[in-house]
N, C-alpha and C positions, 0 to 999 in steps of 0.2 A: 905671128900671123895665124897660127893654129886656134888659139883659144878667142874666144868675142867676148868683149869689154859692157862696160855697164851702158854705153850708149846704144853697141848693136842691139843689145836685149831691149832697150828702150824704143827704139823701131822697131822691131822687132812686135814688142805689145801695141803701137799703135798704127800696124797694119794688119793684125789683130782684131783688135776694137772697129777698127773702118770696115774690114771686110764683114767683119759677124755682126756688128751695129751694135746698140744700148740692149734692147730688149732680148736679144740673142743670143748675147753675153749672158744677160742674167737669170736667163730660160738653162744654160749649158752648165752653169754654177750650181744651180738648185738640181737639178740632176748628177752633177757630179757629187752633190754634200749627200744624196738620196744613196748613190750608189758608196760611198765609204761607209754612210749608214747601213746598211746592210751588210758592206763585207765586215763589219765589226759585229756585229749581228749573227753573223757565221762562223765567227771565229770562237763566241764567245756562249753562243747558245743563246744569249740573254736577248730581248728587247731592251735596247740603247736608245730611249728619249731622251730629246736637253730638256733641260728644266724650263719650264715658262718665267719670264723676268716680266714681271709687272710695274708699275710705279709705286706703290706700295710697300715691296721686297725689299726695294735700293734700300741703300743705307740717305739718311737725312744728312745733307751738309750743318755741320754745328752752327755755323754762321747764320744762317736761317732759324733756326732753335731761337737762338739769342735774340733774333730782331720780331720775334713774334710777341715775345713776353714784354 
């Protein structure tokens, strides 16, 4: 009775999701990834940017290699 199981958390996230909506949620996220950015940023002295992933960078699936030639 003390501890909550993987269903409560499961309600739990979507009364969550219903009260804060799509865009609210994902307004709250970019803010929170902003702010761990910077406490790392603080810890570390340094500026902590990710890396830009372009389509280019990926690696090529070999499968596709093979079916071009």
């Amino acid at each position: 009775m003390g501890s909550f199981s993987a269903a409560h958390w499961l309600v739990v996230l979507i009364v969550v999701f219903i009260l804060l909506g799509k865009n609210r949620l994902s307004e709250t996220m970019t803010d929170l990834g902003k702010g761990i950015r910077s406490f790392r940023e603080g810890l570390t002295g340094e500026d902590v940017k990710p890396e830009p992933t372009s389509i280019a960078t990926l690696p090529m699936d070999p499968r596709s290699a093979d079916e071009q030639t």
